[in-house]
C-alpha positions, 0 to 999 in steps of 0.5 A, a space after each residue: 240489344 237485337 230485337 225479336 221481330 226480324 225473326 217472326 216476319 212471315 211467320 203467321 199466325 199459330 193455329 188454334 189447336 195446341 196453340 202454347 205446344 206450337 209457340 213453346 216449339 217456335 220459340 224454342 227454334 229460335 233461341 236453339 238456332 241463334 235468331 233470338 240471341 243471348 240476352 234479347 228480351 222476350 216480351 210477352 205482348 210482342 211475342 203474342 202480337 207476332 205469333 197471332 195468339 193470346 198473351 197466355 200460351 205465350 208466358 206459358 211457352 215462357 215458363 216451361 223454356 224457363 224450366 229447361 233454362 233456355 230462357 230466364 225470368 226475372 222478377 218486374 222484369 219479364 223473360 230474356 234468352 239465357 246466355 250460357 257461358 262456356 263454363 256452365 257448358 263444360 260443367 254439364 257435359 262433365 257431369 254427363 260424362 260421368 252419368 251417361 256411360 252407366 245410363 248405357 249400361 244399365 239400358 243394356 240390361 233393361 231395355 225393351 222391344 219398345 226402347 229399341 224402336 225408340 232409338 232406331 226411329 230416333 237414329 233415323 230421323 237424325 240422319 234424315 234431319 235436314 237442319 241442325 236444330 232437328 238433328 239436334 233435337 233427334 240426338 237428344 231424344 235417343 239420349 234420353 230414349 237410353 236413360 227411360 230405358 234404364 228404368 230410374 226416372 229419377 235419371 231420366 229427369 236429371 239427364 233432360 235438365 243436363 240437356 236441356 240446359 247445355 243445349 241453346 245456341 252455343 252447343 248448336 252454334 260448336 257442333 254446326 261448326 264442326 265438319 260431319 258431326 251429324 252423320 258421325 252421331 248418328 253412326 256413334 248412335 248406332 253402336 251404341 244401341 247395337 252394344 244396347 239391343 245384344 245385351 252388351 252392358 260394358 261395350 255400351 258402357 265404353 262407346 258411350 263414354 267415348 261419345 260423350 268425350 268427343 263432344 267434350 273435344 268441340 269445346 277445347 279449342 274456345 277453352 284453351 282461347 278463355 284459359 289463355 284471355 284470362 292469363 293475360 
């Protein structure tokens, strides 16, 4: 199993102010970008030795990546990166692509001056992104800008568990992969909080839908290659 000190070198120490914000934000780069791979144990007092900080905002970076489930904790036996397998991946973008056509719509109703800011900045900063776990991130924030601008919490809430959870190395590692995709969402984006800003519920509704879908699409090649392993 990999160790986790190769990608700390150089780090530094966290500076004191927000120091568990700063560690669950190194962290969290590090599983997203695939350094700390599926299955490496993170021990709290390497991590701590490593970051220059207490062992305390450490399990506290822990837990709260335990609760977006890109890290897993087991009883006496501490925190490993969660290993999503295709299936648990397939699964969520299922269920978004059911959920989020109907989060645009409702948005399209709903929103304010204030969310459209939001999703322009956040379709900005996307473009602007320079690596793929900041352009990432932006994507995910202007998918979860639309669905507070709907107006339920309750979809708020389940859309960054649906988020959260699918994310990690494996959706970074399939879009990375994949030609263009940054700038192709961010121009999907745009339409869709165009449809957003001029009222248009059933456009957005229908671009959403189409999105969601072609993130769907990156997965069918590994599909039909575990479909076709398991029928061996």
């Amino acid at each position: 199993m990999r160790s986790i000190s190769d990608p700390f070198k150089g780090a530094g120490p966290i500076p004191s102010h927000s120091v568990a914000d700063l560690a669950y934000e190194r962290i969290r780069g590090l599983v997203l970008s695939g350094e700390l791979e599926p299955g490496t144990r993170l021990g709290q007092v390497e991590l701590a030795g490593r970051l220059g900080i207490s062992r305390t905002p450490v399990r506290e970076a822990l837990r709260r990546l335990g609760g977006e489930g890109l890290v897993e904790g087991h009883s006496n036996r501490g925190f490993r990166v969660a290993d999503l397998g295709l299936s648990a991946v397939l699964r969520r973008l299922e269920v978004r692509e059911i959920l989020e056509p109907g989060i645009a719509r409702l948005a399209a109703e709903r929103r304010t001056e204030g969310h459209l800011e939001q999703l322009q900045g956040s379709i900005e900063h996307e473009r602007r992104a320079r690596g793929g776990v900041e352009a990432h991130d932006a994507s995910r924030d202007f998918h979860v800008t639309l669905a507070r601008a709907s107006g339920n919490e309750e979809i708020v809430r389940i859309l960054e568990s649906l988020w959260l959870v699918e994310v990690g190395r494996r959706l970074l590692s399939r879009r990375t992969a994949v030609s263009d995709w940054q700038s192709e969402d961010v121009e999907e984006h745009r339409e869709i909080a165009a449809a957003v800003a001029e009222g248009r519920a059933e456009d957005a509704g229908h671009l959403m839908a189409e999105h969601v879908r072609r993130a769907v699409q990156h997965w069918e090649p590994e599909q039909r290659g575990t479909d076709s392993t398991r029928d061996r």
